[in-house]
LUMVO-699347 format. One record per residue (C-alpha): residue in one letter; x, y, z. Coordinates in steps of 0.1 Angstrom, whole numbers, plus 5000, padded with zeros to 4 digits. Layout:
BEGIN
AXYZ ...
***
This chain:
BEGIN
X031025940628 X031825650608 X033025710578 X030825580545 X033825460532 X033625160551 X031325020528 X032925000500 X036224890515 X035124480505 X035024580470 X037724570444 X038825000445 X038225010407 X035124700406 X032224910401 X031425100367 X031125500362 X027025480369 X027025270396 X030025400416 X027425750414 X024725580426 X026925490453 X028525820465 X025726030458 X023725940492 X027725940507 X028326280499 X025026370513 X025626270543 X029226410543 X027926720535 X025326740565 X027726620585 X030126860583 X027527150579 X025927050615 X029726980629 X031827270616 X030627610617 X032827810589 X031927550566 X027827590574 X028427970566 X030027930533 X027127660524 X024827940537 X026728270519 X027828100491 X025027790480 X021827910492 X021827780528 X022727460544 X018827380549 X018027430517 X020227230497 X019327000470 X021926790462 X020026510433 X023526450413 X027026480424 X027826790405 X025426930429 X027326860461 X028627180470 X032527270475 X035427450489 X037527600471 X041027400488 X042927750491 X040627780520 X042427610541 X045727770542 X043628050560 X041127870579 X041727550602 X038327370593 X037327090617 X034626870629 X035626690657 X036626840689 X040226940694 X040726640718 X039526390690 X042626520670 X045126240663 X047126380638 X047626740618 X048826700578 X050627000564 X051327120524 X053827160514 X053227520507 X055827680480 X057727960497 X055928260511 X052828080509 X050727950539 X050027590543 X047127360547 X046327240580 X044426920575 X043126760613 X042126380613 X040826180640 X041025840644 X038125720622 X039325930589 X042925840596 X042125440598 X039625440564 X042525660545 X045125390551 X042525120545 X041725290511 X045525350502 X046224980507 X043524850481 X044625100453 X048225070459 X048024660460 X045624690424 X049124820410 X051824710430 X050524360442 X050724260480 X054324140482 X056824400502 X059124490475 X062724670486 X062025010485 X064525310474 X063225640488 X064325920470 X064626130498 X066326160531 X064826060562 X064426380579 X061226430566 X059626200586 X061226220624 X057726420634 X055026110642 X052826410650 X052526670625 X053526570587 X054226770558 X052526660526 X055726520514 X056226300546 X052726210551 X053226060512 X056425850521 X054925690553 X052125630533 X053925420504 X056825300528 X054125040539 X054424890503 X058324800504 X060624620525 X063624740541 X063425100526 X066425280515 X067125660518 X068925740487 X069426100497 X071726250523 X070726570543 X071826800516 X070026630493 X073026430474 X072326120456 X073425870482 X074925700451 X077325420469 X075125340496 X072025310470 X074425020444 X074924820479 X070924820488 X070524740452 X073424440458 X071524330485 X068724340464 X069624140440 X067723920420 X064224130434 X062024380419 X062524700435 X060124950440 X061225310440 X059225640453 X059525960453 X058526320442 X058426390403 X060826660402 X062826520428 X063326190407 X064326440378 X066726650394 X068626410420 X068326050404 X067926110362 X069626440357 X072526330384 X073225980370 X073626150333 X075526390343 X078426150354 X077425920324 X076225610347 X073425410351 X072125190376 X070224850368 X066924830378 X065124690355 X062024480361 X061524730393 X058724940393 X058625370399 X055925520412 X055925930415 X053526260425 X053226610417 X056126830411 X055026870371 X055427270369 X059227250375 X059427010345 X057327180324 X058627500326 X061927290312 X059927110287 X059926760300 X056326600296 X055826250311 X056426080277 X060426200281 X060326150316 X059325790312 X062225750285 X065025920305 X064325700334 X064325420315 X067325470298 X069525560332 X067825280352 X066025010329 X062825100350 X060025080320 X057025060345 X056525430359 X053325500375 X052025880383 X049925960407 X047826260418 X046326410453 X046626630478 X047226650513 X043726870513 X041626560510 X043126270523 X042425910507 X041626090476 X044625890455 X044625850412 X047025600400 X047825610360 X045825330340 X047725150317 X046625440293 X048725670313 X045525860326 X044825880357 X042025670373 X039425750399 X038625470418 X035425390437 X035825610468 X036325950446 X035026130421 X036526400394 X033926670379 X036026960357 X034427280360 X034227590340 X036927860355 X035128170349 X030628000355 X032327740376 X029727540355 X030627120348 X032227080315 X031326790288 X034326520291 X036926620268 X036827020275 X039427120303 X038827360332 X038927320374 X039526980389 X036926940416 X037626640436 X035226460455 X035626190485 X033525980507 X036725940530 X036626260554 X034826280581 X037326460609 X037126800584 X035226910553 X037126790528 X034826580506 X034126790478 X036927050467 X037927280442 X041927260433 X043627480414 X044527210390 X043427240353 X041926910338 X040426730315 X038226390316 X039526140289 X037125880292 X035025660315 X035325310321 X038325320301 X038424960278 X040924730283 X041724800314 X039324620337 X039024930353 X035725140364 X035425520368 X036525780352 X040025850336 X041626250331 X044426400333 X046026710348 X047127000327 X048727220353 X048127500378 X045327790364 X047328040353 X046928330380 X044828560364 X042228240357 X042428190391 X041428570404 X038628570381 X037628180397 X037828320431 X036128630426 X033028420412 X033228250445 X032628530464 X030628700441 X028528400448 X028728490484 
***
């Protein structure tokens, strides 16, 4: 199947307003979701246990598109393409003692994700190849085959720089010497810098202040994911993480983004409010935790993400475990459509029992 992101890929990713980017992805998603119902039998039984039965769904808004909740598949391998069809297999990056996703793409979803990456990442970071600094080592990416969530991300940005730069050795040291030369080299360039937030914290920030030095980047850009609960737990919001980079690297341009290896091509970049911004191919709806009912904008609850993008696996409408709240739509002076919300955290556990046994109370 072709995916129906193809036709939006002509369009600016953030060129069409909150109503009309609906009005868009509502017949999208309905098609997604009988596609994947006809395609991928685990998924027709939970439309049929869980939302009344796949041939009697009426789906006349988005909210009404029905979901998975995304722990479902670190216990299920949900696909709808034959096994032969199967170009690549994404893998979270589970914490430990946890099972990961297995996320299976063919060809068609794997070409539209990367298409759909370009255009938001070029809306932030412009089309010119920056050199890159990759705060991590390169390790993580040796298997073309089967990625973890954290390699799949670096391929995914490494497209965006020139000449990337590892600036982590095996064990995870800051690379410190080898990362002022790339910078030498670099001289006189912006430099664009990626990695994980918590990685950034511990092995660029925390390590340069703890020997007292600083490197100079300024005029470079930083762009970072997930990784928040580590920071919070030590009382770092992104306000103080935007200062302390600053102050050990001159970097004032920091840029946050959220997804998940669970629904590929679903990517939020940070507005120049510092929320994050759905762009034309996705959509956010925040959910109660307990009725699993939509919230007003403004209240916070379950992040359900939505995404014309899959087609290989059904991943187009999802519940996280994220806690979030929508801050606004069409956000002014911005030039950007869509809406805008940030993420609070994980549900706290026992949130999260009661969520699930709605779910299959449902069922």
């Amino acid at each position: 199947m072709t995916s129906p992101a193809r036709e939006l890929l002509d369009l600016p990713p953030f060129g069409l307003s909150q109503a009309e980017k609906r009005a868009r992805l509502l017949p999208m998603l309905r098609t997604l979701t009988t596609h994947h119902a006809e395609r991928c039998a685990p998924y027709r039984h939970v439309l049929d246990g869980v939302f009344g039965g796949a041939d009697r769904l009426r789906i006349e808004r988005i909210e009404d598109v029905p979901f998975l909740p995304v722990t479902l598949f670190k216990t299920h391998t949900l696909a709808s393409v034959p096994d032969a069809e199967v170009v690549k297999v994404l893998t979270s990056s589970g914490t430990t003692g946890q099972q990961p996703s297995r996320i299976v793409l063919d060809a068609e979803t794997a070409s539209v994700q990367a298409a759909v990456l370009v255009k938001v990442a070029q809306h932030f970071l412009g089309r010119e190849r920056l050199p890159m600094v990759i705060l991590d080592h390169a390790g993580v990416v040796r298997d073309r085959r089967s990625y973890s969530a954290r390699g799949a991300g670096i391929l995914g940005m490494a497209q965006f720089g020139h000449r990337p730069f590892y600036a982590l050795r095996d064990d995870m040291s800051l690379d410190e010497e080898g990362l002022r030369a790339y910078l030498t080299w670099a001289a006189g360039r912006p430099v664009l810098i990626f990695g994980f937030t918590f990685m950034i914290w511990q092995y660029l920030v925390q390590a340069l202040e703890r020997g007292g030095r600083r490197l100079d980047l300024a005029g470079g850009v930083l762009v970072h994911s997930g990784g928040w609960k580590k920071l919070q737990e030590a009382a770092v919001d992104p306000g103080t993480f935007r200062d302390r980079v600053a102050a050990v690297t001159g970097i004032e341009r920091v840029i946050n983004f959220y997804g998940m290896v669970e629904q590929v091509g679903g990517v939020y970049f940070e507005n120049p409010k510092h929320h994050l911004q759905a762009p034309i191919y996705s959509e956010i709806i925040v959910r109660d935790p307990v009725t699993l009912a939509p919230l007003p904008d403004g209240e916070a609850g379950l992040v359900q993400v939505l995404s014309c993008l899959p087609t290989s696996y059904p991943g187009h409408s999802l519940l996280t475990e994220d806690l979030g709240v929508i801050r606004g739509v069409d956000p002014e002076g911005t030039g950007m459509g869509g809406r805008s919300f940030e993420i609070l955290g994980r549900v706290p556990k026992a949130e999260l029992r009661g969520c699930s046994d709605t779910f299959v109370a449902h069922a």
